[in-house]
C-alpha positions in Angstrom: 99.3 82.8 165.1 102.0 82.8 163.1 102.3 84.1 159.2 103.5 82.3 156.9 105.2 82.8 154.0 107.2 80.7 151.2 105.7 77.0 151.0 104.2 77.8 154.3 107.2 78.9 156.4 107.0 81.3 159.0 107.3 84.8 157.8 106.9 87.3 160.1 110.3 89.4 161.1 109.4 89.1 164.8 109.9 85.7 164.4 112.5 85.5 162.2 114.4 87.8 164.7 114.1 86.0 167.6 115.5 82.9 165.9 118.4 84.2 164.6 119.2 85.8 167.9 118.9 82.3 169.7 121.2 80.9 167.0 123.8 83.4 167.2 123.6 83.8 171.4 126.9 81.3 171.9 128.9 83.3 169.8 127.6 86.7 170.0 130.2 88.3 171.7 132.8 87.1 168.9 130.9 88.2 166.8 130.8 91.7 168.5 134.9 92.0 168.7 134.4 91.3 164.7 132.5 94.1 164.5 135.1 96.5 166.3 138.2 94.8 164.0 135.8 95.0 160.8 135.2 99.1 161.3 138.3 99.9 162.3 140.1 98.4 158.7 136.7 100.0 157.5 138.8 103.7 158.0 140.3 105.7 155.9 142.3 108.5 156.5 140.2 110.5 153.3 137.0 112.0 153.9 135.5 110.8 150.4 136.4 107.1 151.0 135.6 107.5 154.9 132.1 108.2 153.5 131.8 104.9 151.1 132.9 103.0 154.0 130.8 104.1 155.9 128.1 103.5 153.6 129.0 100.0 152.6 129.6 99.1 156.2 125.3 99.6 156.9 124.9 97.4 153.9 125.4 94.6 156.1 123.0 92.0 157.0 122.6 89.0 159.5 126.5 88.8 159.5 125.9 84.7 158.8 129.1 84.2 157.4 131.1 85.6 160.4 128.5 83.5 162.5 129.6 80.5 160.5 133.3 81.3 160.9 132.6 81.6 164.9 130.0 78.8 165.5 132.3 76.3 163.2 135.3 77.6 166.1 133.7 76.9 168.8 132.2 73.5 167.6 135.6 72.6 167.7 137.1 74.1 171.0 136.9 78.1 170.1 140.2 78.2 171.2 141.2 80.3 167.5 143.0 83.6 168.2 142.7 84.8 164.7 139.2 84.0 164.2 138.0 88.0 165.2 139.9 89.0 162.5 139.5 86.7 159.9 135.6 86.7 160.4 135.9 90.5 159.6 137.7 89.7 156.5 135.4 87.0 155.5 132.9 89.9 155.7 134.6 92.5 153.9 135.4 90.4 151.3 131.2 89.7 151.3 130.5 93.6 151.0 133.3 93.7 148.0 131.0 91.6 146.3 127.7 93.4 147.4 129.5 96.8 145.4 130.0 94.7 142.4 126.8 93.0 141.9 124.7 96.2 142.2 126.6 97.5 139.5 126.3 93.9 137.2 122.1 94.0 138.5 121.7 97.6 138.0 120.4 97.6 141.4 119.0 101.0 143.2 118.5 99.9 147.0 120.0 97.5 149.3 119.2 97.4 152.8 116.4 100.1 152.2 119.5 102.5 151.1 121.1 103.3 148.4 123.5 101.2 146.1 126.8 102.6 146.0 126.2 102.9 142.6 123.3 104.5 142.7 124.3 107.3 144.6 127.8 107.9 143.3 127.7 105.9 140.0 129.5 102.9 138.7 133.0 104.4 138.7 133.0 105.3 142.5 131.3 101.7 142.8 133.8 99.8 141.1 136.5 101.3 143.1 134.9 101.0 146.5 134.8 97.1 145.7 138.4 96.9 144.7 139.3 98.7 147.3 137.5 96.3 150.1 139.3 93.5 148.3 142.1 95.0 148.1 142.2 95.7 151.7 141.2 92.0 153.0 144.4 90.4 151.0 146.6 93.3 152.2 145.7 92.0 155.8 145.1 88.2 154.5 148.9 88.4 153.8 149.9 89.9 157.2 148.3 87.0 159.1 150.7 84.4 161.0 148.8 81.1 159.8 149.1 81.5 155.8 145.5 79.3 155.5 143.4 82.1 155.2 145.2 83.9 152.4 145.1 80.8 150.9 141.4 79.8 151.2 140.2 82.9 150.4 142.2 84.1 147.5 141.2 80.9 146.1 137.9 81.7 147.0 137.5 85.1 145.1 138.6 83.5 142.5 135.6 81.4 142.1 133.3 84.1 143.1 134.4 86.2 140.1 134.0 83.2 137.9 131.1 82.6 139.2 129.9 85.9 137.8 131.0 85.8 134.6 129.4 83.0 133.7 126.2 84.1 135.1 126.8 87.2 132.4 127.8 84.7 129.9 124.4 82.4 130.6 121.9 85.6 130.2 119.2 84.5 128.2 120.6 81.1 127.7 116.7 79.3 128.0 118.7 76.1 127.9 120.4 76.7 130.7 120.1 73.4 132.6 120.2 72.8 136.4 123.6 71.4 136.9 125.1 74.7 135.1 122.5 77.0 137.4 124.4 75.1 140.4 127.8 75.6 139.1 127.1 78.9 138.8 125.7 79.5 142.3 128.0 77.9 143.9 130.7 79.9 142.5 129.2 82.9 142.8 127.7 82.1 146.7 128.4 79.2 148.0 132.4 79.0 148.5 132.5 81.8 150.6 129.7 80.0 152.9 132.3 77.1 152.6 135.1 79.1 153.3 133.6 80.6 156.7 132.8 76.9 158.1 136.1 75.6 157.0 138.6 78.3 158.4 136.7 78.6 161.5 137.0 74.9 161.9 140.8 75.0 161.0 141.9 77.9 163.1 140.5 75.9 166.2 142.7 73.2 165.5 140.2 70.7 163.6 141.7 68.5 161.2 142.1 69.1 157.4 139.4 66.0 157.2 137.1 68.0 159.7 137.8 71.3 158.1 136.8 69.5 155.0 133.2 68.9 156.6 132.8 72.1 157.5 133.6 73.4 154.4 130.7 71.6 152.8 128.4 72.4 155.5 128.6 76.0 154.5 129.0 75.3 150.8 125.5 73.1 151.0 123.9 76.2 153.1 125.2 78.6 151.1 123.2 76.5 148.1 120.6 76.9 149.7 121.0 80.4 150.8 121.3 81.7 146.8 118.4 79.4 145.9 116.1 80.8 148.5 117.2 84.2 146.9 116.5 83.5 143.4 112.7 82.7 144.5 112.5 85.9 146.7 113.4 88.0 143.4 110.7 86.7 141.7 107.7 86.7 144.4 109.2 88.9 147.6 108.0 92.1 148.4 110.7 95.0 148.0 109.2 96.5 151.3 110.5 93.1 152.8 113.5 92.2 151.2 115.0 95.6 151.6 116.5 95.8 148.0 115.6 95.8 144.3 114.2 92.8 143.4 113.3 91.9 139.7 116.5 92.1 138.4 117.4 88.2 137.4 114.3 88.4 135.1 115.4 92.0 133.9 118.9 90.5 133.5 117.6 87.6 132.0 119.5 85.6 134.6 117.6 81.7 135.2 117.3 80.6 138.0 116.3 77.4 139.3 112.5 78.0 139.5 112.6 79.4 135.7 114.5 76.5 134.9 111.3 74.3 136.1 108.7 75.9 134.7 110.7 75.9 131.5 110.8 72.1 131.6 107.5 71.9 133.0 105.2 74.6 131.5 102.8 72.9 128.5 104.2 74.1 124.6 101.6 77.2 124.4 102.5 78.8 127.4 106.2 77.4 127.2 106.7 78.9 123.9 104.9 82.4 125.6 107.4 82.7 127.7 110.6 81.9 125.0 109.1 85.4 123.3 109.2 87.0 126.1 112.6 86.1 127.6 114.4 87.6 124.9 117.1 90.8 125.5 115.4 94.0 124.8 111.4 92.3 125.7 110.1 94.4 128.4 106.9 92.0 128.9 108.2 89.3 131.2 107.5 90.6 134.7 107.5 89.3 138.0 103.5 90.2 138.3 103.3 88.1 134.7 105.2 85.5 135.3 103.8 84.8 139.0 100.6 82.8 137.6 102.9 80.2 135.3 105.2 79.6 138.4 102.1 79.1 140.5 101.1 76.4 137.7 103.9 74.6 137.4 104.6 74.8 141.5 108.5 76.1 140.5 108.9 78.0 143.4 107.8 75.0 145.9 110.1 72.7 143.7 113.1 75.4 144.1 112.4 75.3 148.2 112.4 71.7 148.4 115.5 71.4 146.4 116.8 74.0 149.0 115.3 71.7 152.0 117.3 68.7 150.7 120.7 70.4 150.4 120.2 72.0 153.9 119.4 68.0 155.4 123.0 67.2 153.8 124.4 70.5 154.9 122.9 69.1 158.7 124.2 65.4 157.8 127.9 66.8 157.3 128.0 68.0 161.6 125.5 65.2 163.4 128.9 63.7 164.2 130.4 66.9 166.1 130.5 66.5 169.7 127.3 67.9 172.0 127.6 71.7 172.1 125.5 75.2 172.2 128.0 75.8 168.8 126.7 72.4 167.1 122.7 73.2 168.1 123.2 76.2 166.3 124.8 74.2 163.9 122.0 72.0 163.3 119.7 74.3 163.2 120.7 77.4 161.2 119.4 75.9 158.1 116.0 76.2 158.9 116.4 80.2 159.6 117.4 80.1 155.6 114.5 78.9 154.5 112.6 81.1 156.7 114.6 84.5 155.9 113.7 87.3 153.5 116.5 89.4 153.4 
């Protein structure tokens, strides 16, 4: 039998595993010869940097946005030279971001290792991110086809946005749900976008088609950060493989706060107003678990999630029959499944 987990998805890694390897299997060994381009910008000539590379290079994860990139390619052909290279950017530009939010969410683990930050400080951290963006646009600008400089740098820009108005919005208990999806699709989304779209456009889709893809990933990548934002407040560290607490520590709201906000009676609503408050140490994830559990926040979050997914699906049931569009079609379900 199978365990379950979130709103009664499947939960155990075994499974989880085996579904993302089926998903990836068309495009695996693209996603391999990513790999090999991504550690060898990853190099450095200095033994100090080496080692932060190094580092930030185990940080990664499923590798779903170079997926995207690959699977959006080969949905339309895979005949897209650059692709290899641009997933690895894609990528880097992703663990650029990874530096910077540990240091914005105080985080001490990712991946079951230490933040950069954590073990060399916030200094070193910094610098290790700028440096990884640094290095994308350097090779962004060296590419033949100008789109990906383009998309991306436009991109980053959003991302950064994206996190300063999450710092602007701590604590901000009015914080309504069309802000809390500005903000995560800044700060997430785009680059999700971005993946689907460039992989679409360097296999010679259509600006129209690119288009598509572009909100096939953004509307994953929605889902994605929601999904997130419940797994800080009721995953298990063991599981996720990092810190996990720190919107509520941050006083960050996410979209299951946002609901029990609106939803919870006056009493406990007002209970909860104390406590979210910079400098209130009360407000836990253990605490808050029973007023979420009430109020059913965390089911309403995944069901939001479900229902961008279905559009994210309704943006590629018009792609021609392919392993690439299967995969397509079902990767949203693996992010409502995942934990990490």
């Amino acid at each position: 039998m199978s365990s379950r987990g979130m709103d009664g998805l499947p939960a155990s890694s075994e499974e989880r595993a085996a579904t993302l390897a089926r998903l990836i299997a068309p495009v695996l060994p693209d996603l391999e010869r990513s790999e090999q381009v991504l550690l060898k910008l990853l190099s450095s000539q200095y033994a100090y940097i080496q080692t932060l590379m190094q580092h930030i290079e185990r940080f990664r994860g499923k590798r779903l946005r170079p997926a995207l990139l690959h699977l959006s390619a080969q949905a339309f052909g895979g005949e897209a030279p650059l692709s290899y290279e641009v997933a690895a950017l894609v990528e880097m530009l992703h663990l650029a971001t990874l530096c910077h939010d540990d240091i914005l969410d105080e985080s001490a683990t990712r991946r079951r290792m230490p933040t950069v930050n954590a073990a060399w400080g916030n200094k070193t951290a910094v610098m290790t991110g700028d440096i990884l963006f640094s290095l994308a646009f350097e090779h962004l600008g060296r590419l033949a086809d100008p789109r990906p400089y383009r998309i991306l740098s436009r991109i980053s820009r959003l991302i950064c946005e994206g996190e300063l108005l999450q710092i602007a919005s701590r604590f901000e208990v009015e914080l309504d749900e069309g802000r809390y999806f500005d903000l995560i699709e800044k700060k997430t989304a785009v680059l999700f976008g971005a993946a689907a779209e460039l992989g679409a456009l360097l296999a010679g889709a259509s600006e129209a088609d690119g288009r598509k893809l572009y909100e096939y990933g953004r509307r994953l990548g929605l889902a994605f950060q929601i999904v997130d934002d419940c797994l800080d407040l009721i995953g298990v560290e063991s599981t996720v493989g990092k810190s996990l607490g720190s919107d509520l520590k941050n006083g960050e709201l996410t979209l299951p706060l946002i609901h029990l906000l609106a939803n919870a009676g006056a009493p406990q609503k007002q209970e909860l107003l104390a406590l979210l408050k910079p400098g209130q140490e009360g407000l836990t994830r253990e605490r808050l678990r029973p007023y979420l559990d009430r109020t059913g926040s965390v089911n309403y979050a995944i069901t939001v999630a479900r229902n961008e997914l279905q559009r994210a699906r309704d943006e590629v049931t018009a792609l021609p029959a392919s392993q690439a569009k299967t995969a397509l079609l079902e990767l949203p379900e693996y992010v409502l499944v995942r934990t990490s």
